[in-house]
N, C-alpha and C positions, 0 to 999 in steps of 0.2 A: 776609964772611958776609952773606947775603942778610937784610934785618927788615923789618919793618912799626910802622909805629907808627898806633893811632886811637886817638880821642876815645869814650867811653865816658857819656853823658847816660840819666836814665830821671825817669819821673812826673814830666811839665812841667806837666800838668794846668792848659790854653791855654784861654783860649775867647775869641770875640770881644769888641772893644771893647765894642760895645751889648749885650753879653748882661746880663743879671742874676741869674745863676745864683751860690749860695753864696759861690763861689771869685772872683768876678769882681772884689771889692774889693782884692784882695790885687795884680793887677796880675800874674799871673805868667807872661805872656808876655815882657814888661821882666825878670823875671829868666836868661830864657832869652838874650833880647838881652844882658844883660850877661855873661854863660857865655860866646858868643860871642866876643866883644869880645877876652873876656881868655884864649881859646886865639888867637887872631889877634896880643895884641898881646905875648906873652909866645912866642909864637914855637914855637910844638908843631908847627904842619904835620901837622898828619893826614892822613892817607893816606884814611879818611871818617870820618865822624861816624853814631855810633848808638845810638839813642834806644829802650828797651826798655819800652815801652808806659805806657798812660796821657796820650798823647799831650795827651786833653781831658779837661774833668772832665763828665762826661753832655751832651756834644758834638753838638750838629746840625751836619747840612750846612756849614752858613755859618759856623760855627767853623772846621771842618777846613777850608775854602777860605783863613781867616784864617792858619791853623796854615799852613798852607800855602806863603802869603807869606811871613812870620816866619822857616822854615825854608829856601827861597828866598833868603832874604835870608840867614841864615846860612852856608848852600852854598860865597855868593861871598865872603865876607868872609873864611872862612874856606882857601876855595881847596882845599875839597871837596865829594864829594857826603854827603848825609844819607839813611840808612836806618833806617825805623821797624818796630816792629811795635807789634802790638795790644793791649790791658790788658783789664782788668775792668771802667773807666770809658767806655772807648770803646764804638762803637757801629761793626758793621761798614757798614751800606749810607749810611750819614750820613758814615764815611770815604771808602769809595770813590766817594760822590758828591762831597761839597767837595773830597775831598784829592786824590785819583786822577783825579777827570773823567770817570769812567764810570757807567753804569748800575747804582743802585742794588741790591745784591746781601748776602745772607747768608751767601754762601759764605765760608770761611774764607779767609785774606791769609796766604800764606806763600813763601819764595822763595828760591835760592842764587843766589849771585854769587862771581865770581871775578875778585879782587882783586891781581892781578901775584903771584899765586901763593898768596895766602890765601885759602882760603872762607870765603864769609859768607852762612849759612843762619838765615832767621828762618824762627819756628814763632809759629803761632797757638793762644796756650793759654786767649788769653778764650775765655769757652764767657758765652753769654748770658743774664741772668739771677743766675747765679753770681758769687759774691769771692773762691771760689776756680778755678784753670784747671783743664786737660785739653789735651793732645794728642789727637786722633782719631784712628781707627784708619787712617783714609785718608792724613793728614800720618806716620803712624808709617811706614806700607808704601813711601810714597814718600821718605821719609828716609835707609830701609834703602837701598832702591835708589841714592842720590843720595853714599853713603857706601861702598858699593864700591869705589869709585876713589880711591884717597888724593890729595889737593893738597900741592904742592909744601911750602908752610908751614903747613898743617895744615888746622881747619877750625875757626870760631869759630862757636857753639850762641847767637841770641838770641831768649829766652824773656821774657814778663813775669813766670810766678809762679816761686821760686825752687825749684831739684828740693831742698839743701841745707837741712837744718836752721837754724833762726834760732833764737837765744835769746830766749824770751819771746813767739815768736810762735805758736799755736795750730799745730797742724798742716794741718786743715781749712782754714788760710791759703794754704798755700803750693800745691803741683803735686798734684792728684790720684793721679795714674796715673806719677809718678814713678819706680815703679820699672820701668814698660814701657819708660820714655823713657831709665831706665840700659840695658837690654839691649841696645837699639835701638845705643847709642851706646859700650857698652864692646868693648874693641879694636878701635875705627876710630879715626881719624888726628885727632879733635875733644880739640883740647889746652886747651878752656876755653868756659863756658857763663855768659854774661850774664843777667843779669835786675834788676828790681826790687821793686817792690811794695810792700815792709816799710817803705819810708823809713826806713833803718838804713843804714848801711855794714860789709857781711859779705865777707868774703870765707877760703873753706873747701875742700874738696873733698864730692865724692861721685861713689863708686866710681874714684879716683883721678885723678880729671878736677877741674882746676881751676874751682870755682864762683864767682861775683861776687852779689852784690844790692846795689845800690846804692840811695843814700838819697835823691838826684835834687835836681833842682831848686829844686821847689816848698815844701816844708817836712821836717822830721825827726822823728819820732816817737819818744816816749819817756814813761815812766813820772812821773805826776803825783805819785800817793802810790799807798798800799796799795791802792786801790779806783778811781782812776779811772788815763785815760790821756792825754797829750797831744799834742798838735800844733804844734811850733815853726818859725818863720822859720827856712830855713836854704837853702843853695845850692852846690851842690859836684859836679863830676864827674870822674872818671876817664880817666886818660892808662893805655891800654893798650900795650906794647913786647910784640913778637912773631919771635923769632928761630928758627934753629935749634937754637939751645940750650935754647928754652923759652918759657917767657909770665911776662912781671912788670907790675904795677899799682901807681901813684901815684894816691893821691887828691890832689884840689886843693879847700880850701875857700873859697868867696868871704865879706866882710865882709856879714855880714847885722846886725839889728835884735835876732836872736837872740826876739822879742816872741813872745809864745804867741798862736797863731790859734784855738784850741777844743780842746775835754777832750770826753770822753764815760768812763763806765764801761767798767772793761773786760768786763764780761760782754757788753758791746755788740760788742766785736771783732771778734767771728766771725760778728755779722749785718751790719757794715759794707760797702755793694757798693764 
């Protein structure tokens, strides 16, 4: 029976050595390097590695060049390739200049690949500006089109904001236009839709398409008390299995400090970019 198996990463929220920006104390490129590590040394073999946005945390240029490396370097350690897409923190023309090499641009980053018989379609749901996404209607039209033709093992959706319900998180959090992007996608061959965003580990359906949100790298999110919210050390991602019979998910969590990085009110939530 023909399977796939990948690695499943999201909100690494990278920045350069010399940055100074909030997140820069915490080191969490090093935690990505250690994710690494221990899909290499624990022996998964992914078929590739993908990273569902938030690559940086309010990221220039010279980040993404850094992210860059860093994921470079994961690639071969790993003994695949790494596919990303966009978040809320990122910045598109500061990506496609450090990360991609090209000419800084605002156009939206999206793409299918075909993976010895799986597809692998990232969409661009950062919308700028915004903490919550959107598909456009030009990524919707072209999706349609790109979903016509069914893949041999199916087609795997990765998004940053989650289309599925979270508990406790706002709705205004998660996919705008969510339910354009179920049309779009019910009865075609897409047996499962990645994402993150919530720093939570979800995983649910909608519209009976298997969903994911995962809590990423960088830290986990969770309830302080009644009135505020926090932010803890945490590091964990997902070993996705891809067969003909289906789609299943292992989470892996790494030893962290477990230490809280920052609280905010939750009325603050939903003005969080």
């Amino acid at each position: 029976m023909k399977s796939m198996r990948f690695v499943h990463l999201t909100d690494t929220h990278m920045n350069a050595p010399s940055s100074d920006g909030p997140f820069a104390k915490f080191k969490l490129a090093e935690k990505v390097k250690q994710t690494c590590r221990h899909i290499q040394e624990a022996n998964i073999a992914p078929a590739f590695v993908l990273i569902t946005g938030d690559l940086s945390h309010e990221g220039d240029a010279a980040d993404y060049a850094y992210i860059r490396t860093v994921l470079d370097e994961c690639s071969a350690l790993v003994g695949a390739p790494v596919h990303v897409v966009l978040g809320n923190h990122d910045h598109r023309s500061a990506f496609r200049q450090g990360y991609l090499g090209e000419t800084p641009s605002e156009e939206a980053y999206y793409y299918s690949h075909d993976i010895d018989g799986l597809r692998l379609i990232g969409l661009n749901s950062q919308t700028p500006g915004r903490h919550d996404g959107e598909i456009d209607a030009a990524q919707l039209a072209w999706l349609s089109d790109e979903l016509a033709q069914p893949a041999p093992l199916g087609t795997i959706v990765a998004i940053h904001h989650p289309m599925m319900s979270v508990r406790g998180m706002p709705g205004d959090h998660l996919l705008a236009n969510r339910a354009q992007l179920g049309e779009v996608l019910a009865g075609t061959d897409v047996i499962g839709v990645m994402a993150g965003h919530v720093h939570s580990n979800n995983v649910g359906t909608y519209r009976g398409i298997v969903n994911v949100a995962a809590a990423g790298t960088a830290f986990t999110g969770e309830m302080a008390d009644a009135d505020n919210y926090k932010m803890v050390n945490f590091c964990g991602y997902n070993v996705v299995d891809v067969s003909e019979e289906g789609i299943s998910i292992q989470t892996t969590v790494l030893p962290t400090s477990n230490e809280e990085y920052f609280r905010f009110p939750i009325a603050a939530l939903a003005v969080q970019h």
